[in-house]
C-alpha positions as a Markdown table, in Angstrom:
| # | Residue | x | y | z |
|---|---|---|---|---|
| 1 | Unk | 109.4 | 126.0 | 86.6 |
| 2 | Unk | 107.0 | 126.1 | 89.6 |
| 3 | Unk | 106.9 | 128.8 | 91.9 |
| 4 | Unk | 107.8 | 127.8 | 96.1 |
| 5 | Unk | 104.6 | 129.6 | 96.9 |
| 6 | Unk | 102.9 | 126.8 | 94.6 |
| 7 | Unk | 104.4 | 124.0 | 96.9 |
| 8 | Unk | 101.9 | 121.3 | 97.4 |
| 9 | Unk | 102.5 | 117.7 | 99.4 |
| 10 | Unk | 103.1 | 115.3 | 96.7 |
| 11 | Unk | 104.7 | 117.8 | 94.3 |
| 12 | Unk | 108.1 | 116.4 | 92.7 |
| 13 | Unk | 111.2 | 119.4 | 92.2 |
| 14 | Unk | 114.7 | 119.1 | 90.6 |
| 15 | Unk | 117.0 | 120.5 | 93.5 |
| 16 | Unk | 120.5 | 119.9 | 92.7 |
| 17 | Unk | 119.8 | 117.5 | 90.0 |
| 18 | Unk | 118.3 | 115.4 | 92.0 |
| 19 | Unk | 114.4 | 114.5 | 92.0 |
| 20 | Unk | 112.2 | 115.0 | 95.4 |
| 21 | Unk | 108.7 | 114.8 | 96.5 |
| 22 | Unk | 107.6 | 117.4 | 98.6 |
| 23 | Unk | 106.3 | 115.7 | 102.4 |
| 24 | Unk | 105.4 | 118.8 | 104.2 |
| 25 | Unk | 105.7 | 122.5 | 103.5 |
| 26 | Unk | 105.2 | 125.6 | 105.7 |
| 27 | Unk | 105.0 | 129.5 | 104.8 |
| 28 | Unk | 106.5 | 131.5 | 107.0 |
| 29 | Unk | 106.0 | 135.8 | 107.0 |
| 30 | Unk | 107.9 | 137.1 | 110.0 |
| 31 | Unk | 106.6 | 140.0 | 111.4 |
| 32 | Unk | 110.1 | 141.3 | 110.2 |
| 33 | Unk | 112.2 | 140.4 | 107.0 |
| 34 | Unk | 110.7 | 138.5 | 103.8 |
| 35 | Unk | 108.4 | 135.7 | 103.6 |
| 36 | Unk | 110.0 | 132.1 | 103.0 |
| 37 | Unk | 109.0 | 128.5 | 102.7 |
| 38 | Unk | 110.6 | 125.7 | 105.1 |
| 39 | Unk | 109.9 | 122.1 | 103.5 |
| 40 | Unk | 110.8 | 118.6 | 103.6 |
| 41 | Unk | 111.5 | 116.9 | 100.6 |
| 42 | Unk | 112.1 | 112.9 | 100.2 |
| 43 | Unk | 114.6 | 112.3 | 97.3 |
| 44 | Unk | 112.5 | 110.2 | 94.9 |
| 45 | Unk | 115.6 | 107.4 | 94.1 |
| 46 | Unk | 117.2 | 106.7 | 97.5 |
| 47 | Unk | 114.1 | 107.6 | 100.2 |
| 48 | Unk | 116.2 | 110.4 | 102.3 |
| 49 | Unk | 114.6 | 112.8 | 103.7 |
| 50 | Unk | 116.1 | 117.1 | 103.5 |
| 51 | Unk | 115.2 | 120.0 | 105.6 |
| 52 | Unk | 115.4 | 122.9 | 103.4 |
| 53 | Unk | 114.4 | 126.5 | 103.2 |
| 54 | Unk | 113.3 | 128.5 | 100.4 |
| 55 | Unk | 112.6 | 132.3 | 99.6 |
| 56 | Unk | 109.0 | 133.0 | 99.1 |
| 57 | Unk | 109.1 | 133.3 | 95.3 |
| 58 | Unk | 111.8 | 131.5 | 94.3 |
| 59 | Unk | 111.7 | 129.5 | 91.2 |
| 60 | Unk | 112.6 | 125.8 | 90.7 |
| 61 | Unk | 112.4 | 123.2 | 88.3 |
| 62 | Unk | 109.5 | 120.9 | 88.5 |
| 63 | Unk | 110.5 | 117.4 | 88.1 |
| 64 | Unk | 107.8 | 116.0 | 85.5 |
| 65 | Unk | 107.5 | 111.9 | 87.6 |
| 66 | Unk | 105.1 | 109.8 | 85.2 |
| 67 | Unk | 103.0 | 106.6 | 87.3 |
| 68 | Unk | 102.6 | 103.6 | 85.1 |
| 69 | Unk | 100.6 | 100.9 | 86.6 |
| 70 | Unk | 102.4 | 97.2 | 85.9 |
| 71 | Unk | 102.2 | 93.9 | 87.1 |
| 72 | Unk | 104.8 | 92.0 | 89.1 |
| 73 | Unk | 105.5 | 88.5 | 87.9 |
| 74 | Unk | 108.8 | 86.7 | 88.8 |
| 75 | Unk | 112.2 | 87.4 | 90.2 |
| 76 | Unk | 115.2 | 85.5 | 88.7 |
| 77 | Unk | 117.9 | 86.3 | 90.9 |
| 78 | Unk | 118.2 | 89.8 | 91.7 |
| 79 | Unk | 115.9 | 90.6 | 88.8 |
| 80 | Unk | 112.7 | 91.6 | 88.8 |
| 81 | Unk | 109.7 | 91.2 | 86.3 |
| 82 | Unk | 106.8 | 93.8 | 85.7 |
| 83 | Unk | 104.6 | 93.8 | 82.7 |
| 84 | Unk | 102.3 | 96.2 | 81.3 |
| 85 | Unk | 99.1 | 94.8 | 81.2 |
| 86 | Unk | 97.3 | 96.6 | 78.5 |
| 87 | Unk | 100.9 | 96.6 | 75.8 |
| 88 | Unk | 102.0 | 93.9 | 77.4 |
| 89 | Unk | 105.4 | 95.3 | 77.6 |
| 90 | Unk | 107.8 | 93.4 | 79.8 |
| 91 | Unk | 110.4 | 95.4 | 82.2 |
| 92 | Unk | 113.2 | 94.5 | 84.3 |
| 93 | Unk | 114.6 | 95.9 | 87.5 |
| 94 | Unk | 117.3 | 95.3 | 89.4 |
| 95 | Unk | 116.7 | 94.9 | 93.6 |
| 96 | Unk | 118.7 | 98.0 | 94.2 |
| 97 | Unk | 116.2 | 100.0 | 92.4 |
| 98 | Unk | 113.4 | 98.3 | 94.1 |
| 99 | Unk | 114.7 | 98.5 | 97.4 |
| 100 | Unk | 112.8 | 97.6 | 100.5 |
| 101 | Unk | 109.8 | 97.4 | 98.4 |
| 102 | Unk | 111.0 | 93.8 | 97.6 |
| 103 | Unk | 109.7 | 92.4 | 100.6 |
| 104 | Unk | 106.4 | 93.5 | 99.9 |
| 105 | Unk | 106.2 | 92.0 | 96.3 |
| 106 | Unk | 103.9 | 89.1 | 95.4 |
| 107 | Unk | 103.2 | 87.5 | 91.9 |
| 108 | Unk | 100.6 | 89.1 | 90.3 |
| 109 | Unk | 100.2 | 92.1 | 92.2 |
| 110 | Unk | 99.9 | 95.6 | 90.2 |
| 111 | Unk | 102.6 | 98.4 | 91.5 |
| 112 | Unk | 103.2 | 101.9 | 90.0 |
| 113 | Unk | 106.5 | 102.5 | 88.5 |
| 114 | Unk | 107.6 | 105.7 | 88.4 |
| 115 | Unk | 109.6 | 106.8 | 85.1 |
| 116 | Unk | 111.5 | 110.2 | 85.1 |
| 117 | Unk | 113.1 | 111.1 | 81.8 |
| 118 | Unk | 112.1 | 107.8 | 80.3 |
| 119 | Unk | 114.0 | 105.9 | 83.6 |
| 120 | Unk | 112.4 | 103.9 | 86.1 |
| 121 | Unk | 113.3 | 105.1 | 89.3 |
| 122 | Unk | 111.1 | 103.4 | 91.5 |
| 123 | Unk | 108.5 | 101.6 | 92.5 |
| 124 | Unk | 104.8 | 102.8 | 94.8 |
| 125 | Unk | 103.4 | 99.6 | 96.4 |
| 126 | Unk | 100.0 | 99.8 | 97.4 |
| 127 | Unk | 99.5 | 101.1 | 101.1 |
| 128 | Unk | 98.4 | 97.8 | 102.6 |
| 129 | Unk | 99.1 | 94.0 | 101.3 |
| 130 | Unk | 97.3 | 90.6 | 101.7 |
| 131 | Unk | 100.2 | 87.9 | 102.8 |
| 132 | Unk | 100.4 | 84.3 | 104.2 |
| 133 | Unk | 102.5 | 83.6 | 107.1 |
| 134 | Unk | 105.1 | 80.6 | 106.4 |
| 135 | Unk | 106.3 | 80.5 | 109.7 |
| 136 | Unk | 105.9 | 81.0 | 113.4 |
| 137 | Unk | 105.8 | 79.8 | 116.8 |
| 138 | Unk | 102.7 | 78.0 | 117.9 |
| 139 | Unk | 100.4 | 80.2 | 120.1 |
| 140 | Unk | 99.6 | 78.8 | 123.3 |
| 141 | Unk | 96.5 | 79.6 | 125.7 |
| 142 | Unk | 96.5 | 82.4 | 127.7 |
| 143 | Unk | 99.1 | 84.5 | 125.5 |
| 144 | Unk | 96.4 | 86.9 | 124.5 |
| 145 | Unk | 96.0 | 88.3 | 127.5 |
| 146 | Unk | 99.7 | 89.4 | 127.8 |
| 147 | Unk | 98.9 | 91.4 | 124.6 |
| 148 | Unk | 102.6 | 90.9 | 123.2 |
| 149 | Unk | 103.7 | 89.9 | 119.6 |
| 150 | Unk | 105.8 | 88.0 | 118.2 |
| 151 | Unk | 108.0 | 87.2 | 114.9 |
| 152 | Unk | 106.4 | 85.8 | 111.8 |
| 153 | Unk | 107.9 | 85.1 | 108.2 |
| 154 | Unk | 105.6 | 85.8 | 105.5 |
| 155 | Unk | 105.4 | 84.3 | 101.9 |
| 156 | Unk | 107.7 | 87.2 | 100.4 |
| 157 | Unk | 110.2 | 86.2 | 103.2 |
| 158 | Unk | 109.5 | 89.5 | 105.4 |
| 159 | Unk | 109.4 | 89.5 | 108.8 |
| 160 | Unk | 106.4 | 91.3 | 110.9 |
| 161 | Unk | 105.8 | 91.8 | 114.6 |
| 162 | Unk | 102.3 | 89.5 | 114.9 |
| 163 | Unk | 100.5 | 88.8 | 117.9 |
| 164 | Unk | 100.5 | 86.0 | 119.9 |
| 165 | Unk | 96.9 | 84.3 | 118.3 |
| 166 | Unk | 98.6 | 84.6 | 114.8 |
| 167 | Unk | 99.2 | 81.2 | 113.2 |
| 168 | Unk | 101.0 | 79.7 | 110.2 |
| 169 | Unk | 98.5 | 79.6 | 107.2 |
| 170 | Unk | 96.4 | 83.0 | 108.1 |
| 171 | Unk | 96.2 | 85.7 | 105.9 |
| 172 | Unk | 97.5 | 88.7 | 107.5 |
| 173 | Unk | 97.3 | 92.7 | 106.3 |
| 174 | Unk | 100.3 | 94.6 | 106.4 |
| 175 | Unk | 100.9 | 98.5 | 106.1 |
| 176 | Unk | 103.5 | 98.8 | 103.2 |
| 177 | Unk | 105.1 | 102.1 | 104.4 |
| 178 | Unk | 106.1 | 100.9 | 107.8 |
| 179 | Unk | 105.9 | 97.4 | 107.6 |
| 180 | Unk | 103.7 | 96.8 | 110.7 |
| 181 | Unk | 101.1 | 93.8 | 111.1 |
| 182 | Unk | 97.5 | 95.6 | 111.2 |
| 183 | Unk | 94.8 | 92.5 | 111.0 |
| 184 | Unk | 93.6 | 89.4 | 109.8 |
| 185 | Unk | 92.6 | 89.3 | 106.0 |
């Protein structure tokens, strides 16, 4: 049990049997009444986000979220293949456990897989990824100084907002948690 006056960002709780991270947290002691703790939590399994209020003191169950570093490898279908790469342990996902995270995924690339009561129930992608872009529309002179963007497909089949000087073959880095172009690689 962890206290809600021990609420940290990054802290997972059991709240109605289901699992959440704590995103931001606030104690509040109003000049009249008790103290209490307004947070947000992120459920863990489908990525929505709660609103809610806590007495100062109240007790809840902490939600014991194990990180185990794997490698992706191949997708058959709507499977998905990571393997441990010191027990060389090989694990299968389905996409809806993945999620969007799919788009992000390239052979080889090492993920965290997050296991709760012996169940994987999700995936942490690194912040920012390396990908090629397959295809785009040509840029043509002068379109830099408009400063616009445009649509590119990259090697996992994602599409990002790129700008205009962008072209097929360049290695582009991508911010994983909102999916926006940041530079050239």
């Amino acid at each position: 049990m962890i206290s809600t006056n021990d609420l940290r960002t990054g802290v997972t709780v059991e709240v109605d049997g289901e699992v959440f991270t704590v995103v931001e947290f606030l104690h509040v002691k109003p000049g009249k009444g008790s103290a209490f703790v307004r947070t947000k939590l992120k459920n863990v399994k489908t990525g929505a986000v709660l609103e809610r209020t806590f007495r100062a003191g109240e007790k809840l169950p902490r939600a014991h979220v194990e990180y185990k570093e794997m490698q992706y490898l191949y997708n058959s279908g709507d499977e998905y293949v990571f393997m441990d790469a010191n027990t060389y342990e090989q694990v299968t996902l389905s996409r809806d456990i993945l999620g969007d995270a799919v788009k992000w995924l390239k052979e080889q690339d090492l993920v965290g897989l997050q296991y709760y009561q012996g169940q994987v129930i999700g995936v942490e992608l690194p912040n920012f990824v390396e990908l090629t872009v397959t295809e785009t529309a040509p840029g043509f002179k002068g379109d830099t100084a408009t400063g616009g963007s445009k649509p590119a497909t990259l090697e996992t089949g994602a599409v990002v907002q790129v700008p205009f000087f962008v072209d097929v073959g360049d290695k582009i880095r991508v911010d994983t948690r909102t999916g926006l172009y940041l530079s050239r690689a």
